[in-house]
N, C-alpha and C positions, 0 to 999 in steps of 0.2 A: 493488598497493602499490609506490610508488615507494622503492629502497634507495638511491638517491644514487647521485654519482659512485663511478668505481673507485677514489678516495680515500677516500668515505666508506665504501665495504667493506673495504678494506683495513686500516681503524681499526677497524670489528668483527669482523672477523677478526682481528687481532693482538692487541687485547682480552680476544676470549674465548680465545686461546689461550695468552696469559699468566696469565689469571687458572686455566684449567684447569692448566697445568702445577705450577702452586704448590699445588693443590690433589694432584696427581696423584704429586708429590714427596712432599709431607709424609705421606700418605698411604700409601704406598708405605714410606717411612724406619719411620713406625710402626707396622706390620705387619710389618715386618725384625725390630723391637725386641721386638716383642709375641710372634713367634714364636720369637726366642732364650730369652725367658724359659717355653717350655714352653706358650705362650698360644695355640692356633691354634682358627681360627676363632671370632675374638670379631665383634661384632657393634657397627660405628662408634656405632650409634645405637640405644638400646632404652629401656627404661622405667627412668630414673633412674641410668644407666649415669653414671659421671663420665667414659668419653669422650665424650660428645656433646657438652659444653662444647669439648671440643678439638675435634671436627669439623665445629660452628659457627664456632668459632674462626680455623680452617683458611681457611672457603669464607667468611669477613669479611674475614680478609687478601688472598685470592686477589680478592677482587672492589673492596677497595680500593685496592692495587695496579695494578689492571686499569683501576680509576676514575679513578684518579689518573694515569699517566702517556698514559690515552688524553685525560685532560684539555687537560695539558702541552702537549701535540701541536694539538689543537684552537682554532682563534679562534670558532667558535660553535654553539651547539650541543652544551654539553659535557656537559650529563646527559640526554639523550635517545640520545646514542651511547655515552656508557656504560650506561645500560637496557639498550640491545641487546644490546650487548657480554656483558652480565650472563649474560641472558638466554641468548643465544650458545652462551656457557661451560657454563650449564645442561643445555642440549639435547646435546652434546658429551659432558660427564658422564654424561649420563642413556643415550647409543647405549652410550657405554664399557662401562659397567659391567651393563646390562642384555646388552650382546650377549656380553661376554668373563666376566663371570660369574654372570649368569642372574637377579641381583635386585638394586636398588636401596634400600635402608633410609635413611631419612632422606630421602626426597628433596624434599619441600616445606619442609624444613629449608636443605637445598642451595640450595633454588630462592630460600628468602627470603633467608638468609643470603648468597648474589652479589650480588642483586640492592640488599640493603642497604647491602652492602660497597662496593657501585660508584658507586651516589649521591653515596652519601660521599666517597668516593675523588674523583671529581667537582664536587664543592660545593668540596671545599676547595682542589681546583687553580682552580677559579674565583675565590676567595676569596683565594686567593695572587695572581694574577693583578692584579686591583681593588686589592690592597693596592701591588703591585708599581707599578703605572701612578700610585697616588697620591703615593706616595714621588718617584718621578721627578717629575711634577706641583711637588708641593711643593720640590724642590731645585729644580728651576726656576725657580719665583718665587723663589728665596731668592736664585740666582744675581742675574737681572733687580733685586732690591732694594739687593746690594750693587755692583752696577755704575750705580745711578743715584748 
């Protein structure tokens, strides 16, 4: 498998390690909070828990984040490097937590939750883009119609 120039690594790698930190902050902040209130040892993700809304929540912003400014950065190619990216962050998450505390809960939640986050994140820097070009575009002609 070809990974591209050491540009195009250095986009999923900075990708996945923006969108893991944001995961890795929040995460960290609400485990701070959960264990001041007496709370230890909860479990991000279980059966009907109302944190798992917050820990999809989490790894949708970390991955559109992640999507979105590796978009920014990108002229082609903007959601197949952020897939990766996603991706990335996934596998990243998954050494973390499997090797520093022994299990992973949630993790195909994780896995979809970047990976959706990033598309998105993705589409719409795209999207911003096309719109950005057409604006210009259109003041263009407007210039060219009052100079005739």
């Amino acid at each position: 498998m070809h990974w591209g120039s050491k540009s195009d690594i250095r986009d999923y790698v900075a990708g996945a390690c923006l969108a893991f930190g944001v995961v890795l902050l929040a995460e960290e902040a609400l485990s701070i909070y959960y264990a001041s209130l007496g709370w230890v040892g909860i479990s991000p993700i279980g059966e009907a828990e109302p944190l798992s809304s917050l820990f999809i929540g989490v790894h949708m912003v970390g991955g559109l984040l992640s999507g979105y400014l590796v978009g920014r950065r990108r002229a082609e190619r903007i959601v197949p490097t952020a897939l990766i990216a996603a991706v990335l962050a996934y596998i990243i998450e998954s050494l973390f937590f499997r090797l520093l505390i022994g299990s992973f809960q949630g993790s195909l939640w994780a896995l979809l939750s970047l990976v959706g986050g990033g598309v998105f994140g993705a589409s719409f820097a795209s999207v911003r883009r096309a719109r950005r070009r057409l604006r210009r575009a259109a003041e263009n002609e407007g210039d060219r119609s009052d100079a005739a």
